[in-house]
C-alpha positions in Angstrom: 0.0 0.0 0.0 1.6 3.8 -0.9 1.0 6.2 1.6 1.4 9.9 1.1 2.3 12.1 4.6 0.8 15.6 4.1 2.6 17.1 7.6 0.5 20.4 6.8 1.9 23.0 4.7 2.0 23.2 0.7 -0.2 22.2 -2.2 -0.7 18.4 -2.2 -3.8 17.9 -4.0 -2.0 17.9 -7.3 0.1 15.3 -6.2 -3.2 12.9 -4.9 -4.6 13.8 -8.3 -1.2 13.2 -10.1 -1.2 9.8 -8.8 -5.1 8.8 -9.4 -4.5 9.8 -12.9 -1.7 7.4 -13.5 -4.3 4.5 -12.6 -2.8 3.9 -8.5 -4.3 4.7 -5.0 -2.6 5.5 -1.9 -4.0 6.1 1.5 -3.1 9.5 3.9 -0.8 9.0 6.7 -3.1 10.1 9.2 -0.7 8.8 12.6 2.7 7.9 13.2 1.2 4.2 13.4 0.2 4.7 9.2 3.7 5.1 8.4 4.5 1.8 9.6 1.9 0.2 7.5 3.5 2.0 4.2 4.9 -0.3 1.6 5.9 2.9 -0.2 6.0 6.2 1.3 5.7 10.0 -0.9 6.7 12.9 1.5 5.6 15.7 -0.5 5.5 19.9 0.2 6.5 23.3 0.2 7.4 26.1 2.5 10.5 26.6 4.8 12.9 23.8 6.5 12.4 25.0 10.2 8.8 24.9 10.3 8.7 21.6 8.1 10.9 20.0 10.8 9.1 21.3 13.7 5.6 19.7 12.3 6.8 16.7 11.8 8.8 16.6 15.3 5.3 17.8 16.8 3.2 15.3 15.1 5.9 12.6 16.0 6.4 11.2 12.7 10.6 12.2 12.1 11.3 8.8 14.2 8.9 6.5 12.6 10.0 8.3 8.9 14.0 6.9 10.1 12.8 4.2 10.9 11.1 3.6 7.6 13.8 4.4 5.5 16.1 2.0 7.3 14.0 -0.6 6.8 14.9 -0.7 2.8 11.2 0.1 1.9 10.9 2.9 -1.2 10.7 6.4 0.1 10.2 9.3 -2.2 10.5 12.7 -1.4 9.5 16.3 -3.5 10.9 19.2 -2.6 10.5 19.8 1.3 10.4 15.9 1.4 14.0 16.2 -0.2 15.6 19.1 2.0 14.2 17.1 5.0 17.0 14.1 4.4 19.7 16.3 4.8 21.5 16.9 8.0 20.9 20.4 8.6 19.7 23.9 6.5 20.9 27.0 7.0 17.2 28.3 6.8 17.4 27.2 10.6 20.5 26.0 11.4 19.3 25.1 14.9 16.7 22.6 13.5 18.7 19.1 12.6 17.1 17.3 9.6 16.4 13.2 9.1 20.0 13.0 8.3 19.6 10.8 6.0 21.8 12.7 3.3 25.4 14.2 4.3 25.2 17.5 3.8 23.5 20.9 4.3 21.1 22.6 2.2 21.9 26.4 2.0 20.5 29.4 -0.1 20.9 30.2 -3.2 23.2 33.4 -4.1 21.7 36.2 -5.4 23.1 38.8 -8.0 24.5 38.3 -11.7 25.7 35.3 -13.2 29.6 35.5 -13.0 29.3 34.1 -16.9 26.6 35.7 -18.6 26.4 39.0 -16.2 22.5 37.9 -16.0 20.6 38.8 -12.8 20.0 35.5 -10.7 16.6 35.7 -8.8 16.1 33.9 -5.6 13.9 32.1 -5.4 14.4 30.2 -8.6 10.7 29.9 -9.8 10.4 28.2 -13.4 11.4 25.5 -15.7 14.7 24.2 -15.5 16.5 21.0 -16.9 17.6 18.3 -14.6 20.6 16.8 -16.4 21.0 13.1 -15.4 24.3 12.0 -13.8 23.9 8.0 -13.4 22.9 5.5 -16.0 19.8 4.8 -13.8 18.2 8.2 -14.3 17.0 6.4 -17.5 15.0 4.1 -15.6 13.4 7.1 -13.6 12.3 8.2 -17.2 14.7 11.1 -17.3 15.9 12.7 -20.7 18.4 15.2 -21.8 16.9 18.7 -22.6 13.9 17.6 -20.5 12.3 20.9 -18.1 11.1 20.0 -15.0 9.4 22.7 -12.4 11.3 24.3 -9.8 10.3 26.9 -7.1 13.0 26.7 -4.2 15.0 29.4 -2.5 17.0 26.6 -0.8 19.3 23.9 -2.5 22.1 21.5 -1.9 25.1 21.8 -3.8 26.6 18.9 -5.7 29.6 18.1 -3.3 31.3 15.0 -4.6 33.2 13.5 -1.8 29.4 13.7 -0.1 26.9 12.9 -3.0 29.5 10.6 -5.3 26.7 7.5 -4.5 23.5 10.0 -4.2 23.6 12.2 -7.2 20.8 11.3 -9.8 20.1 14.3 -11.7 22.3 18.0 -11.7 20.6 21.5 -12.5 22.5 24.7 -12.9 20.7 28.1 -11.8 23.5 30.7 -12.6 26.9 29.8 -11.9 25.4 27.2 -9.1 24.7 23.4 -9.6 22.8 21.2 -7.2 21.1 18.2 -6.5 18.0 18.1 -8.3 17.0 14.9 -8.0 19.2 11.8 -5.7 18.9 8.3 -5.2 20.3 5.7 -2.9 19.3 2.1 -2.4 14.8 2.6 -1.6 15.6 6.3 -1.0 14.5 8.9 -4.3 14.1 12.2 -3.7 13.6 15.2 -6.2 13.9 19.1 -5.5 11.2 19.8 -7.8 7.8 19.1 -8.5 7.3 16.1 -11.0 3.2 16.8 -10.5 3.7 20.5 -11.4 6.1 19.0 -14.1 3.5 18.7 -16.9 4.2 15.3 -19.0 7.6 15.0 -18.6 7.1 15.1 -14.8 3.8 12.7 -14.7 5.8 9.9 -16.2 8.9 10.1 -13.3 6.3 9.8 -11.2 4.9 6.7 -12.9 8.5 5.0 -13.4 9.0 4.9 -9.2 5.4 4.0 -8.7 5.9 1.1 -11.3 9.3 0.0 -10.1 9.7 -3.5 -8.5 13.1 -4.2 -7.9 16.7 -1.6 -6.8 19.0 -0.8 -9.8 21.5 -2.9 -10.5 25.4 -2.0 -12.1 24.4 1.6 -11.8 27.0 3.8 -13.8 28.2 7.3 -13.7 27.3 8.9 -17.1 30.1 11.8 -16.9 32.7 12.1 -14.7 31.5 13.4 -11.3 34.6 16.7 -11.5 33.0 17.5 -15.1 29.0 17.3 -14.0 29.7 19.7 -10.6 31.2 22.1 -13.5 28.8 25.0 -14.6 28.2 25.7 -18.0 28.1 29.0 -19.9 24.6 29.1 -19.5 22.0 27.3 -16.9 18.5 25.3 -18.4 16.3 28.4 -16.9 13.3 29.1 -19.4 11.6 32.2 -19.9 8.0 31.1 -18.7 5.0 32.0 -21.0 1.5 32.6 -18.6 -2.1 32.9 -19.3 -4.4 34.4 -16.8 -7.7 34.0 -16.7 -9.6 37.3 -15.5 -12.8 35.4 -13.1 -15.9 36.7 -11.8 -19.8 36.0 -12.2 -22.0 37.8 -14.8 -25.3 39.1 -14.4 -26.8 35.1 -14.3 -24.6 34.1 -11.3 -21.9 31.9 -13.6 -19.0 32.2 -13.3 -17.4 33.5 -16.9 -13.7 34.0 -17.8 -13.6 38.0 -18.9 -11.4 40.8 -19.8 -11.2 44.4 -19.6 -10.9 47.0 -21.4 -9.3 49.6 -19.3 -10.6 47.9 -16.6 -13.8 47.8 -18.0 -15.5 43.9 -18.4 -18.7 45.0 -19.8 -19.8 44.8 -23.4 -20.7 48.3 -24.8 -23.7 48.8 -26.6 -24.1 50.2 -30.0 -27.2 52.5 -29.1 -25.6 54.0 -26.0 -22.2 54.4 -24.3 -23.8 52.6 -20.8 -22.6 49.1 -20.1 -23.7 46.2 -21.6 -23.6 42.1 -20.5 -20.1 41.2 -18.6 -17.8 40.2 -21.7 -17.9 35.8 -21.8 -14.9 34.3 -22.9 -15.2 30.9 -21.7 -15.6 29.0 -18.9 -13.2 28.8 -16.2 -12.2 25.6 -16.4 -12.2 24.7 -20.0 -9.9 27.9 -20.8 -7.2 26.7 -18.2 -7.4 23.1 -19.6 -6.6 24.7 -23.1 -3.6 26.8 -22.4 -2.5 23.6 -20.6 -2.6 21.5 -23.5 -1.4 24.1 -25.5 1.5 24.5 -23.3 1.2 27.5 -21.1 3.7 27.0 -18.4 1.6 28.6 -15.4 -1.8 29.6 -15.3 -3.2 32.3 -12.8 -6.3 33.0 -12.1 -7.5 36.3 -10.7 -11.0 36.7 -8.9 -11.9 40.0 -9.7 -15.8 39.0 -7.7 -15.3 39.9 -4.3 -18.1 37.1 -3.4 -18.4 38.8 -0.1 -22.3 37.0 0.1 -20.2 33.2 0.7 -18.3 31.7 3.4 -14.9 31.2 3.0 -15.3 27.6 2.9 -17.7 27.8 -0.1 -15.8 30.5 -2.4 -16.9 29.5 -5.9 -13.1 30.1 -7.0 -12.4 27.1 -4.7 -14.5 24.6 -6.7 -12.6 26.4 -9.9 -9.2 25.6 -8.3 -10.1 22.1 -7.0 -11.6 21.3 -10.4 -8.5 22.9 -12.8 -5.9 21.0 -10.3 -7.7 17.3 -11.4 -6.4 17.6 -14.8 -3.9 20.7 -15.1 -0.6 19.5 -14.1 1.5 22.6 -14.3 1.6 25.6 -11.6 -1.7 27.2 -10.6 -1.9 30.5 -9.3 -5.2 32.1 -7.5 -5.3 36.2 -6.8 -8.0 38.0 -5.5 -9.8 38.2 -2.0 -6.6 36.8 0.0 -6.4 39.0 3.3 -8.6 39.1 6.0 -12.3 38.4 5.9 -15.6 38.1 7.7 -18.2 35.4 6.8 -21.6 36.6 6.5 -22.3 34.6 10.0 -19.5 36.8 11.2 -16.8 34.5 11.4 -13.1 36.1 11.0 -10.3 34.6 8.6 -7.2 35.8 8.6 -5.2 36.0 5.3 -3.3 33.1 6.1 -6.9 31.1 6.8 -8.6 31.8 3.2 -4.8 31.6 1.8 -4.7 27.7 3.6 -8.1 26.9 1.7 -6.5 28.1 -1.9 -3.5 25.5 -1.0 -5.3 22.7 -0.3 -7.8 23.4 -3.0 -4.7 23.0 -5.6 -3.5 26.4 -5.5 0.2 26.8 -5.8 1.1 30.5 -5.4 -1.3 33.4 -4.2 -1.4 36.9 -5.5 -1.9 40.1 -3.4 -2.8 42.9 -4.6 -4.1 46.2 -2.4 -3.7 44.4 0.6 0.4 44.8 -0.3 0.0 48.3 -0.6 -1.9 49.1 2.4 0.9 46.8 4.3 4.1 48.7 2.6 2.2 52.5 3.7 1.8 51.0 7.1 5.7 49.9 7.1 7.1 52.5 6.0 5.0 55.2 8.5 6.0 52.6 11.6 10.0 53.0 10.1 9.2 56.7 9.9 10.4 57.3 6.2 9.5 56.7 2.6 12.4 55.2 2.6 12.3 51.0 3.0 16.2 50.9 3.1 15.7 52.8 6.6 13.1 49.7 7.7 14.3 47.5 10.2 14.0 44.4 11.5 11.5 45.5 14.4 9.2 47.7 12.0 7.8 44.4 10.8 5.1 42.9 12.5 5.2 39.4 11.6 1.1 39.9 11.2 0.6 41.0 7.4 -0.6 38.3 5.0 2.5 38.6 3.3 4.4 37.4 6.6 2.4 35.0 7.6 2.0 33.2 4.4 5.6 33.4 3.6 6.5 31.8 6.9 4.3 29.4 7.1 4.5 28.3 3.2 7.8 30.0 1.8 8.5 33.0 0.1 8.1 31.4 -3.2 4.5 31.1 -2.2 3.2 34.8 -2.1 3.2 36.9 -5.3 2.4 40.3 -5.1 0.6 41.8 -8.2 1.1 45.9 -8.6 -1.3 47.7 -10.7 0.5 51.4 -11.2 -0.2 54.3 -13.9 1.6 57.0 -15.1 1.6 60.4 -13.5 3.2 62.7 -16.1 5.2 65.6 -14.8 5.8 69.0 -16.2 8.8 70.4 -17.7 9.8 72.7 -14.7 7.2 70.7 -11.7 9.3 69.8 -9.5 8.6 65.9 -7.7 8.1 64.6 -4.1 12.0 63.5 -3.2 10.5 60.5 -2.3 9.4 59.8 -5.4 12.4 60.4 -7.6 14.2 57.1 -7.9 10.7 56.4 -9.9 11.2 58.8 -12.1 11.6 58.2 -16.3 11.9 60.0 -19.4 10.4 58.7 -22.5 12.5 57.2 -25.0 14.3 59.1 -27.8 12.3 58.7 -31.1 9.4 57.3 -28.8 6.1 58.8 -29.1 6.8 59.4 -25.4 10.2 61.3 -26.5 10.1 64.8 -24.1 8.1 63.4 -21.1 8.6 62.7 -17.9 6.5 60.5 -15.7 6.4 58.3 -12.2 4.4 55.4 -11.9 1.7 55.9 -8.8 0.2 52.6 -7.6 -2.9 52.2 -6.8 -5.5 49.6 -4.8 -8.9 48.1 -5.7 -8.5 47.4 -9.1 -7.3 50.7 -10.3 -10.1 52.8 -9.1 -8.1 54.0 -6.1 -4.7 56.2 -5.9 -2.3 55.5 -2.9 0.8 58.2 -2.4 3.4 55.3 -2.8 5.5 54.6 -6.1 5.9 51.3 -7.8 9.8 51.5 -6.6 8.8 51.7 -3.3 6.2 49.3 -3.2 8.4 46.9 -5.2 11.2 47.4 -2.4 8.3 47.1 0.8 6.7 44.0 -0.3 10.1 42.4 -0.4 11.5 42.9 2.2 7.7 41.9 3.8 8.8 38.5 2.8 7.1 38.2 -1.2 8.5 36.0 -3.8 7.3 37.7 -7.0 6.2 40.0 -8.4 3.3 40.7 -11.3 3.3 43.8 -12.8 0.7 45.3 -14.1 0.1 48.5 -16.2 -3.2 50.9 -16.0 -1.9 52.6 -19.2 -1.3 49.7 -21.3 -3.7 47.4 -20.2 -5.9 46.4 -23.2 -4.1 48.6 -25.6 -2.1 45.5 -27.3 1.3 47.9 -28.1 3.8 45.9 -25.7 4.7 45.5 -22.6 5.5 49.2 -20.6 9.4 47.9 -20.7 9.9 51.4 -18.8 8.0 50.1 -16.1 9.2 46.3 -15.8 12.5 47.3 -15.9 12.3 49.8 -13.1 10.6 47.3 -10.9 13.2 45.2 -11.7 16.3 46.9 -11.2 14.8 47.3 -7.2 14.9 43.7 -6.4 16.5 40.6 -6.4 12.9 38.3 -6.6 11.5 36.7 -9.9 9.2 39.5 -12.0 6.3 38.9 -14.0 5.5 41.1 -17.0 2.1 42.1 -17.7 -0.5 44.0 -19.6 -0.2 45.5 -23.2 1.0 42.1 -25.1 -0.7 42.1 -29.0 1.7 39.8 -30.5 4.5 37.1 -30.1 7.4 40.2 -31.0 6.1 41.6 -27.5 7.2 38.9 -25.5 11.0 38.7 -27.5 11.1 42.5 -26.3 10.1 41.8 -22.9 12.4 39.1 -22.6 15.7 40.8 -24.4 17.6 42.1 -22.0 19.5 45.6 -21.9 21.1 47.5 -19.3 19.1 49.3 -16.8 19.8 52.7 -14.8 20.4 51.2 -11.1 22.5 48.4 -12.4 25.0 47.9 -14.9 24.3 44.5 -15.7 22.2 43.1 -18.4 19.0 41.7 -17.1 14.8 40.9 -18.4 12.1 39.2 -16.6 11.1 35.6 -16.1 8.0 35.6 -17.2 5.5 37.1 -18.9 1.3 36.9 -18.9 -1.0 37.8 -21.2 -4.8 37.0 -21.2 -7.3 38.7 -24.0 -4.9 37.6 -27.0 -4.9 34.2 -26.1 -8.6 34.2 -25.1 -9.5 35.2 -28.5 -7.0 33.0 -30.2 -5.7 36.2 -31.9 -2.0 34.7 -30.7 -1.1 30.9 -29.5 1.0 30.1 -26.9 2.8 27.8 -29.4 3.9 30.5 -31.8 4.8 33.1 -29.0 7.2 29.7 -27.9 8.2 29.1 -31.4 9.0 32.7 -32.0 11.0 32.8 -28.6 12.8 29.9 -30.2 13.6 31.3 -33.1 15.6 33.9 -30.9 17.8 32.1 -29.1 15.4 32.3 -26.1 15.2 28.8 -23.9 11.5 27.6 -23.7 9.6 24.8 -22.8 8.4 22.7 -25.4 5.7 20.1 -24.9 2.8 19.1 -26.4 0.3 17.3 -24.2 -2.2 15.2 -26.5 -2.7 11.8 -25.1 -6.3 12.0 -23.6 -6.5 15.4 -24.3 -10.1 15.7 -25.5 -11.3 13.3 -22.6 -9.2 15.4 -20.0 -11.6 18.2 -21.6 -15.0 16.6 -21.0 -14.1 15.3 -18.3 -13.7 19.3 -16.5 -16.2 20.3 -18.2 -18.4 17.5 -16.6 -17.0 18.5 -13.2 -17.4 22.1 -13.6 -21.1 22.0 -13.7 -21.8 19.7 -11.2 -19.3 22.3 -9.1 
């Protein structure tokens, strides 16, 4: 019998439906007792090492989980379930891991690539290769060139006096290579996320599920001194996302929609009032598309506040829970995550509706005014405008931000800005606090002669807050974020590119993954986006990591496919997979869901 040990943190249902898909069952460790029972054993999750530990030292499950893996039975672990074999992390260096695995598992380093001069992001969010080290990697189903999903701020490094006999797989982010997958004996673990992993990761999962006996005359591929050696360039792809704009129209369903200027409706011919919310599909269906199409994360933003339902029964949960059955690549939910009252007059904290979105298949959650509100309120307790001048005891450990973060990881909390242009006079002078925000419009630009500062805003747009998108950018940082999604008020819906004025100031001001958004007409936007040039506050080359778009690929105007094949074409590193095995039963099969739901 498989059991799976969920010890409480983390996104797990895509794993349970990772598994059921393949054709197996397992039961839920529910007690120390269960694990003793297992004749295989999946430790799956995210968040941080220290709290990870902690649970499973509360629960009492670290001794019986030694136990286990002496005993020769097959253990495999994802990600948290992989960090947790190692002796000790310096993300709490007082909390000793199984030690299973020699070794401790530290952070990345942040800052450019000391080959390519590219900015390194920590956390490492996105699609990397795992290059396999042993001849029995082939057995696990791995494959050169193959991109699996990573979203880790922690690693272990490939040390080869330590990992000679553990190494499986390798994975370069920057100049760094680390484990990204080991095996010894019953033990297999994998810093990524096979179910998040699309095909490619759906079939490692199947090759340990199927095996039924230990490798035998396992061989090094390449010599261990030449796979710990970077090479000029790491597997990193530039992620391609489609989000799906949610809310309910006029008939209570819930449609996929998009704005025009913020503006959802339909306009009627007759008169300039608003017509039916714009339908571009359900839910459900869209996400399943972009899937098979290739999209490498979906979002979806609730843009209906649903303040009329208890937490416990937010229609967006039944949207994730259904998506999560049959999407296998990251799922990300924005949109009503702070604190709330059910009608009955229950309270939730952030953290409580963000728990809810995790087990309901939710990978990441977005923030959007509620980061805002937070950064104004951190900056007047550090007394400046200034976040360099915020301390350690300015923070309050109580903004959904922080508590999320801790409890889940940093690479679990996106923060999505929605900022516009304030244009500024020849001779007006601007706020000092506002001036590292400040740009000039390109030469030969139709901007050429301006001057502007982005001002951000809450609520969708509809509200102006006295805080700049560089501050912000900086705040929510510090406040513990992961990413960032940018938005833009003045190019939203206008289908002339991203505002690269924008993404790259945002992204000059921190060292966390950025998301590039609004104003993407065509597949030349995203080459743009993703080219990188110098920016003021660094000299270093440098672009985003990903980019969204939504109302092109709702109306099929431009594919996923040719925005990849045109990245291609460029040099760019993308993900190329085409899911069609089952695809049209995968479809009815949501669709049959959804409406029950």
């Amino acid at each position: 019998m498989l059991y799976m040990l969920d010890y409480g943190a983390g996104n797990v249902r895509s794993l349970a439906n990772s598994i059921r898909k393949l054709g197996y069952d397992f039961e839920w460790v529910k007690s120390p007792a269960d694990i003793q029972k297992a004749d295989k054993l999946i430790f799956p999750g995210v968040g941080a090492f220290g709290p990870a530990m902690e649970s499973l030292n509360r629960q009492g499950y670290s001794q019986p989980l030694k136990e286990f893996i002496a005993s020769g039975k097959p253990y495999m672990g994802i990600c948290i379930g992989m960090q947790a074999l190692f002796e000790r992390s310096t993300e709490a260096p007082n909390v000793p891991g199984l030690g299973v695995v020699p070794g401790e598992v530290d952070r990345f380093d942040a800052g450019p690539s000391t080959s390519t001069g590219a900015i390194k992001s920590v956390p490492q969010m996105g699609w990397n290769e795992a290059n396999p080290v042993r001849t029995s990697a082939k057995q696990f189903g791995y494959q050169s060139g193959q991109h699996f999903y990573f979203v880790h701020s922690y690693r272990a490094s490939f040390d080869i006096e330590k990992h000679k006999d553990w190494a499986l797989t390798t994975t370069q982010y920057g100049d760094e290579v680390f484990l990204s997958s080991i095996r010894r004996g019953n033990v297999y673990a994998t810093q990524f996320h096979p179910e998040k992993s699309g095909r490619a990761g759906l079939e490692i999962l199947r090759a340990w599920l199927s095996e039924e006996s230990a490798v035998k005359d396992d061989q090094w591929i390449v010599e261990p001194a030449q796979a710990a050696k970077p090479a000029q360039t790491d597997g990193l792809t530039k992620r391609v996302v489609a989000c799906l704009d949610v809310r309910s129209n006029d008939d209570g369903d819930l449609v996929v929609t998009k704005g025009e200027s913020y503006d959802v409706r339909e306009k009627e011919e007759a008169k300039e009032v608003g017509g039916q919310v714009r339908n571009l599909g359900k839910p459900v269906d869209l996400a399943l598309r972009y899937y098979l199409e290739g999209a490498d994360e979906i979002v979806f933003l609730n843009i209906t506040s649903f303040r009329s339902c208890p937490l416990q029964d937010q229609p967006m949960l039944s949207v994730l829970s259904n998506a999560a059955a049959s999407i296998f690549v990251p799922l990300t939910i924005g949109g009503g995550i702070k604190d709330s009252v059910d009608p009955d007059g229950t309270k939730h904290s952030a953290k409580e509706v963000a728990d809810e979105y995790f087990r309901a298949g939710a990978d990441k959650v977005s923030i959007g005014s509620e980061a805002v509100l937070a950064v104004e309120e951190l900056l007047q307790r550090a007394g400046s405008k200034d976040v360099a001048r915020v301390k350690q005891d300015h923070l309050t450990g109580k903004t959904g931000i922080e508590m999320i973060s801790k409890a889940y990881g940093k690479q679990a909390v996106v923060v999505s800005i929605d900022p516009r242009r304030v244009y500024v006079e020849k001779d007006e002078e601007v706020d000092p606090s506002h001036l590292a925000c400040v740009v000039e419009g390109e030469k030969g630009s139709r901007y050429d002669g301006k001057r502007w500062w982005y001002r951000c805003t809450i609520k969708g747009g509809r509200e102006d807050r006295d805080i700049d998108v560089v501050q912000l950018a900086k705040g929510v940082e510090t406040l513990g974020a992961g990413e960032i999604l940018v938005n833009s008020i003045d190019q939203d819906g206008q289908s002339k590119g991203f505002d690269r004025q924008l993404i790259d100031l945002v992204r000059g001001s921190v060292s966390i993954p950025v998301v590039a958004s609004s104003g993407a007409g065509s597949a030349q936007h995203f080459e743009e986006v993703f080219a990188a040039k110098p920016l003021a506050q660094r000299a270093e080359p440098s672009s985003v990591e990903a980019a969204l778009a939504a109302g092109i690929f709702h109306r099929k105007e431009v594919g996923i496919e040719e925005v990849k094949s045109a990245l291609a074409e460029k040099g760019f590193k993308v993900r190329r997979e085409k899911i069609a095995e089952g695809a049209s039963g995968i479809v009815q099969e949501a669709t049959e869901q959804e409406r029950k739901a």
